[in-house]
C-alpha positions in Angstrom: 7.6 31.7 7.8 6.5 31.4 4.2 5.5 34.5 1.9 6.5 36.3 -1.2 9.7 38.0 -0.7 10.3 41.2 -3.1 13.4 41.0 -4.9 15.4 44.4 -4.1 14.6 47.1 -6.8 17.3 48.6 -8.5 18.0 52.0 -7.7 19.6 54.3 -10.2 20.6 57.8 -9.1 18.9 61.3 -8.7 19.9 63.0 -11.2 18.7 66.9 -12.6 19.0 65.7 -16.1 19.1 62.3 -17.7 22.5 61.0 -17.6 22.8 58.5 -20.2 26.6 57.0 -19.5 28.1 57.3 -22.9 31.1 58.8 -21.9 33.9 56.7 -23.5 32.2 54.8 -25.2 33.1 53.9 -28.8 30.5 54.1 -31.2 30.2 53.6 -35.0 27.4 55.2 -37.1 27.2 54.8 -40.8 25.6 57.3 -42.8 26.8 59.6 -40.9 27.8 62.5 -43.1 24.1 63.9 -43.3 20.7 63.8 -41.7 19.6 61.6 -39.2 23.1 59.7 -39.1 25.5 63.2 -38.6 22.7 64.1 -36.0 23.4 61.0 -34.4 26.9 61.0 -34.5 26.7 64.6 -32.9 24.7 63.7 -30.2 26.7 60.9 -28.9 29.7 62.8 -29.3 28.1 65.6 -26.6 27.7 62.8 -24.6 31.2 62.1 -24.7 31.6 58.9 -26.8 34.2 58.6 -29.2 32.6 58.2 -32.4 33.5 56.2 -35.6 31.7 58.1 -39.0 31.4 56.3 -41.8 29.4 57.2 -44.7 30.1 57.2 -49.2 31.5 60.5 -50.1 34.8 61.5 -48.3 34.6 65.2 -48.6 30.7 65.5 -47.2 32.0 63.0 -44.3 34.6 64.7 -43.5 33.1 68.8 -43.5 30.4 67.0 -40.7 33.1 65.3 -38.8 35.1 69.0 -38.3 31.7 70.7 -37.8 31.0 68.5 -34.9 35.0 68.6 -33.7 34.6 71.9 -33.4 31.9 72.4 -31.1 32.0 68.8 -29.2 36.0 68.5 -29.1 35.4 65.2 -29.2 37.6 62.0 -30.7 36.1 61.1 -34.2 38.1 59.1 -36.6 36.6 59.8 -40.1 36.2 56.7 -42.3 35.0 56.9 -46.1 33.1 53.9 -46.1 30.7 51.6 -48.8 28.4 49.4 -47.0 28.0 47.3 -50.0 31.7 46.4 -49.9 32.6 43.8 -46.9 36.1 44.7 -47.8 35.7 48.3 -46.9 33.4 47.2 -43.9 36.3 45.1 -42.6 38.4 47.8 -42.8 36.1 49.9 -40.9 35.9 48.0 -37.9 39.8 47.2 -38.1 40.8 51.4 -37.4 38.4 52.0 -35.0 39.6 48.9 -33.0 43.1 49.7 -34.0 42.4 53.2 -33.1 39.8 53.3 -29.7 40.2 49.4 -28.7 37.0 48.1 -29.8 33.4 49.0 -30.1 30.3 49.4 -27.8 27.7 50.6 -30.2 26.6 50.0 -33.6 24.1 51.9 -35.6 23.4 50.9 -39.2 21.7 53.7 -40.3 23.0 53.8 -43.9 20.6 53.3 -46.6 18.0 55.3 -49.4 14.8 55.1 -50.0 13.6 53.2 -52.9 10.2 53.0 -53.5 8.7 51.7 -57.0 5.8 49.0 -58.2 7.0 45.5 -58.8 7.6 46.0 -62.6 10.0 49.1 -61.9 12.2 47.6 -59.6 14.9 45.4 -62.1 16.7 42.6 -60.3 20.0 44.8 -59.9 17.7 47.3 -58.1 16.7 44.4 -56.0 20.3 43.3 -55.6 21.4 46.5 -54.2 18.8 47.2 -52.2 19.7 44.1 -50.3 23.4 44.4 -50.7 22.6 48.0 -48.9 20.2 47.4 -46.4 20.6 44.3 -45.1 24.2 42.5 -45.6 25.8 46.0 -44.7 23.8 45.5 -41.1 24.5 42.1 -41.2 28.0 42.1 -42.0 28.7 45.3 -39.4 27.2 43.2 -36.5 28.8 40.2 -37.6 32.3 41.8 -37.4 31.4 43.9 -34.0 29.9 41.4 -31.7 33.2 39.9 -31.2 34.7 42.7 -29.7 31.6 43.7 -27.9 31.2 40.3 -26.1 35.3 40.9 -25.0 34.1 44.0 -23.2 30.9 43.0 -21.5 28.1 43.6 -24.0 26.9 46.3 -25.9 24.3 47.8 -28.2 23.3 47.5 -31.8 20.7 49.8 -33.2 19.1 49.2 -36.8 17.2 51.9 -38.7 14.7 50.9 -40.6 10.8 52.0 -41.9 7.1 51.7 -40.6 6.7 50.7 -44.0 8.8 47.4 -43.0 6.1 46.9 -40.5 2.7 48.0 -42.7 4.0 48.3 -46.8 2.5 50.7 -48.7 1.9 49.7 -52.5 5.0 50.5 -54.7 7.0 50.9 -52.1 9.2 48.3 -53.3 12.4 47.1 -52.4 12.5 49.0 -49.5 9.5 48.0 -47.8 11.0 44.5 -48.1 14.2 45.1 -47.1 13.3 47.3 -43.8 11.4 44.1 -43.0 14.3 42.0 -43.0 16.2 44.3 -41.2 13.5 44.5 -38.3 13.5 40.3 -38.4 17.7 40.7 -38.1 17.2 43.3 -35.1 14.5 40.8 -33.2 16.6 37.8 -34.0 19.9 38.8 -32.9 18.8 40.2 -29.6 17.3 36.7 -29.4 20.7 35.4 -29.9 23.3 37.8 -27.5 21.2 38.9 -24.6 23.5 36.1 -22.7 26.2 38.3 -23.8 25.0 41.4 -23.3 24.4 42.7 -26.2 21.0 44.3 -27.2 19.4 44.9 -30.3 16.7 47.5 -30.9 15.5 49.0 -34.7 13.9 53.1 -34.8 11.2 52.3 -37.8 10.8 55.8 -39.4 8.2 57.4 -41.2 9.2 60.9 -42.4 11.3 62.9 -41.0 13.4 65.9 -42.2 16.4 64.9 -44.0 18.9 65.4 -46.7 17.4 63.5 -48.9 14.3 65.3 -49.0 16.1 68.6 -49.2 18.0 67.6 -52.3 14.2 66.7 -53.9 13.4 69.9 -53.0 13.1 72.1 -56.4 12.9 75.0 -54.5 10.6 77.7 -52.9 9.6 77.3 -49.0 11.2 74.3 -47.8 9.3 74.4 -44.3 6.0 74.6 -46.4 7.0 71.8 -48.4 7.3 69.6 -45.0 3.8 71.0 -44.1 2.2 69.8 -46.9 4.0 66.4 -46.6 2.7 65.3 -43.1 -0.9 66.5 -44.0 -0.3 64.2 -47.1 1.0 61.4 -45.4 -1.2 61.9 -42.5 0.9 62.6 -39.5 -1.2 62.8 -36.7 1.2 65.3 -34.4 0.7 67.5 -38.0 4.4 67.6 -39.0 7.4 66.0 -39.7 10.2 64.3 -37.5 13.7 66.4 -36.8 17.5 64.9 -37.2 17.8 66.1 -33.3 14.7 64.2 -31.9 15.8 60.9 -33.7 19.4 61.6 -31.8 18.0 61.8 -28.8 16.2 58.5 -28.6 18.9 56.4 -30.5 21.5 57.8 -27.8 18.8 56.8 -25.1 18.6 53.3 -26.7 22.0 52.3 -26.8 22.9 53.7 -23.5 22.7 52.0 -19.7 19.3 53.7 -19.0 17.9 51.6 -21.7 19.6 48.4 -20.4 16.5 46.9 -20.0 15.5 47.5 -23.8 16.2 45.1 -26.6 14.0 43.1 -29.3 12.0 46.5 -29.7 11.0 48.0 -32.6 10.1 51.7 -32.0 7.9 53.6 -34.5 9.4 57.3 -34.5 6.3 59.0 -36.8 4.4 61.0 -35.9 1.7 58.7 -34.8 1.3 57.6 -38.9 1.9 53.8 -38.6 -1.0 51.6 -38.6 0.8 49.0 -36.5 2.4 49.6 -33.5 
């Protein structure tokens, strides 16, 4: 007898609270000493992963990585790190493989913002912006996918801007390179889905960081943020935290997103123009 016949669904267990299956997993997260990066590295490490921080300056890197030892007990192995450098990135990969066995999850999430008109930005600004941006993240997944196609796939996870998606004027190189970085995230989950290995980029708009704090010439920091999402026109009327980025970059790279790659995901507030 002929007919469509339903392909079984797949059925994931009841659970009270989402369980995301990152226990034991290795992870590495650049930028990790501050912001959205430490909060990352934080959040995976309460989900029991074993995280890999790397981010520039060694003594910033390494008060986060005790902070979040102390209340996570988890295994961290500290790494000062220079994305710019392939020599240091090499080395990178080379202890946490030495040191976990090899690596499930990427994110690239080092990087500044740089935003100037074209007649600001000299070519070494451009250079650097590139080297930053783009080659670190190119070079990191380059040296990971290896070991993640060895252990059955994994998950790679680029941050990168709304402004990659819909530039603003001077908002140069950045706008540029997040660009590139969201082509890199869409091509190379093109390229390893055979293998398992997805690719997925958060696109930011603003959200509370470091970075804004050290701008920050003082006064009432919480009023400063107000006044910055009415300027920039944040529909939900405020800006993003470090903890709500965590919780959707550990949701991306774990098995309940397993269905998820390609995507870029706007985390703004409702500000982008684009979707």
């Amino acid at each position: 007898m002929g007919g469509h016949v339903e392909a079984p669904m797949l059925r994931l267990p009841a659970m009270d609270t989402l369980e995301l299956g990152l226990k034991d997993k290795i992870a590495i997260v650049t930028g990790a000493s501050e912001g959205l990066g430490r909060a990352t590295a934080d959040r995976f490490a309460r989900c029991g992963a074993k995280v890999a921080m790397a981010a520039r300056r060694a003594d910033v890197l390494e008060s986060a990585a005790q902070t979040i030892q102390k209340a996570t007990g988890a295994e961290l192995l500290v790494r000062p790190t220079d994305v710019t450098k392939r020599a240091e990135l090499e080395a990178l990969v080379a202890a946490v493989v030495q040191r976990f066995g090899g690596v499930d999850i990427l994110v690239n999430n080092a990087g500044t913002s740089s935003a100037a008109s074209l007649d600001a930005v000299t070519d070494e600004m451009w250079q650097y912006d590139w080297d930053l941006k783009v080659m670190g993240a190119i070079r990191l997944s380059r040296l990971v996918i290896p070991s993640m196609k060895a252990r059955g796939g994994g998950a790679i996870l680029n941050v990168t801007t709304i402004g990659g998606k819909a530039p603003a004027a001077r908002a140069l190189p950045t706008s540029v390179t997040r660009a590139a970085g969201i082509n890199l995230t869409k091509s190379l989950a093109n390229e390893y889905a055979a293998d398992g290995i997805r690719v997925n980029t958060i696109c930011l708009g603003v959200v509370k960081s470091a970075q804004w704090t050290r701008r920050f010439k003082g006064g009432d920091l919480e009023a400063f943020y107000a006044a910055m999402a009415k300027q920039r026109r944040v529909p939900l009327g405020r800006l993003g935290e470090a903890e709500e980025f965590a919780d959707l970059a550990a949701f991306l790279v774990s098995d309940r997103a397993r269905f998820i790659t390609g995507a870029s995901i706007n985390f703004d507030g409702g500000a982008a123009a684009v979707v």
